[in-house]
C-alpha positions as CSV (number, residue, x, y, z in Angstrom):
1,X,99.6,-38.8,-19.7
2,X,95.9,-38.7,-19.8
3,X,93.8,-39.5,-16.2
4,X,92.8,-42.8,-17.8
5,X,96.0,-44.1,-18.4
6,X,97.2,-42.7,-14.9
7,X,94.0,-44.6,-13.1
8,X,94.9,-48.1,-15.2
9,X,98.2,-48.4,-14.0
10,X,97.0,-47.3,-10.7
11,X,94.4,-50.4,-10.8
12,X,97.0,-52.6,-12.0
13,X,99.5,-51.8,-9.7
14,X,97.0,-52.1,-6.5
15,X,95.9,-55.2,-8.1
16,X,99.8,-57.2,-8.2
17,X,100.0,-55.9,-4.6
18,X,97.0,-57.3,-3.3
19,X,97.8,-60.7,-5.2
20,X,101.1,-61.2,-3.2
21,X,99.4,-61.7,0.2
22,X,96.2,-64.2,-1.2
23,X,95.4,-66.8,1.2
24,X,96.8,-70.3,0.6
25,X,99.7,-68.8,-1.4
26,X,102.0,-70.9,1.0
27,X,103.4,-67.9,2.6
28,X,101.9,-69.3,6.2
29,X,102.7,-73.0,7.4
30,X,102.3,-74.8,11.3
31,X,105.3,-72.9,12.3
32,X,104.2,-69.4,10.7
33,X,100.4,-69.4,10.9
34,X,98.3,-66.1,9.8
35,X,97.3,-64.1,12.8
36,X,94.8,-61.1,13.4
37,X,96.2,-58.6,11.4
38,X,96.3,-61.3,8.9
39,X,92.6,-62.1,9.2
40,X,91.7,-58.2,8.6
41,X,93.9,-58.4,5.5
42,X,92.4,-62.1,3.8
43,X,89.0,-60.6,4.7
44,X,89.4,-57.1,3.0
45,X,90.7,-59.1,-0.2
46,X,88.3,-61.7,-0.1
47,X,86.7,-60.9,-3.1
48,X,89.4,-61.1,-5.1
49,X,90.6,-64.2,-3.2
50,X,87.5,-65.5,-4.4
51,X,87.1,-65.0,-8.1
52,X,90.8,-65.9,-8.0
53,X,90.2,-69.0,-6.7
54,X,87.8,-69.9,-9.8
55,X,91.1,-70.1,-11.7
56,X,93.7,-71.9,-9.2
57,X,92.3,-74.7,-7.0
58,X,95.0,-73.6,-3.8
59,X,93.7,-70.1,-3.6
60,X,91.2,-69.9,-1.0
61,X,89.4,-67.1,0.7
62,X,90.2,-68.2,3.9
63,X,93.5,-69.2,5.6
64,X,93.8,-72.8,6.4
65,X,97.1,-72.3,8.3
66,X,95.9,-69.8,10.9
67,X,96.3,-69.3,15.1
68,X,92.7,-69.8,15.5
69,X,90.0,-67.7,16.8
70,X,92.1,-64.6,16.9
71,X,92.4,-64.7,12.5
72,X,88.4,-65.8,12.8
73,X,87.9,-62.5,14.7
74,X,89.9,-60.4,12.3
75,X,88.8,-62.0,9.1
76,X,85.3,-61.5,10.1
77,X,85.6,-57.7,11.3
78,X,87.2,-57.2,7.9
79,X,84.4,-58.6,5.9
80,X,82.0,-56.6,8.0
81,X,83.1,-53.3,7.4
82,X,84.8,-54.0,3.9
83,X,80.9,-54.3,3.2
84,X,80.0,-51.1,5.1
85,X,78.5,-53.5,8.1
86,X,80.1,-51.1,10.7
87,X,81.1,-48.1,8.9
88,X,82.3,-45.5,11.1
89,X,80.9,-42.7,8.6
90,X,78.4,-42.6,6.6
91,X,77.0,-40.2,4.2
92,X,73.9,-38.5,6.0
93,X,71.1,-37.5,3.8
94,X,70.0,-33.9,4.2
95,X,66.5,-33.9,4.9
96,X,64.1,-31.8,2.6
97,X,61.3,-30.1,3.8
98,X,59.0,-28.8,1.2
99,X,56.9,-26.3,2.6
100,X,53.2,-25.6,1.1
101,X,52.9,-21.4,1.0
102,X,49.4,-20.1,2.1
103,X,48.5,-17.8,-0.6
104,X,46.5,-14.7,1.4
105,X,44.8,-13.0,-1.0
């Protein structure tokens, strides 16, 4: 199997198991609302949630049937450093130093 083949069904895979947990699938209800944990998890998919929601009017990006400030909080540290916002590493940038010779002659 060629690595192309191998990283499309990779892609497609990843892709079916981010679409079973979109917000306002129906999953969460008054009884069952979407906590934290669910917040961090509507916020890293939020993309897709969106472009997916072009398509199918109930899928938003954000739960409507959430506890409150506690999905708020976890959605919105999720959208930060999905985006690189708070990135614990980051790629640092060797510095160059181009030194100008003195010719003694």
């Amino acid at each position: 199997m060629s690595i192309q083949k191998l990283i499309c069904i990779l892609l497609l895979i990843t892709l079916i198991i981010f679409v079973g947990c979109i917000p306002g699938d129906g999953k969460h209800d008054d009884g069952n609302p979407a906590g934290f944990f669910w917040g961090i998890w509507h916020g890293w998919i939020a993309p897709i949630s969106l472009i997916w929601g072009i398509f199918d009017p109930y899928i938003r990006v954000y739960e409507p049937k959430n506890t409150g400030w506690w999905y708020d909080l976890g959605f919105y540290i999720a959208i930060i450093s999905g985006f690189g916002g708070i990135s614990f590493s980051r790629r640092k940038r060797k510095k160059v130093i181009v030194q100008e010779g003195s010719n003694s002659e």
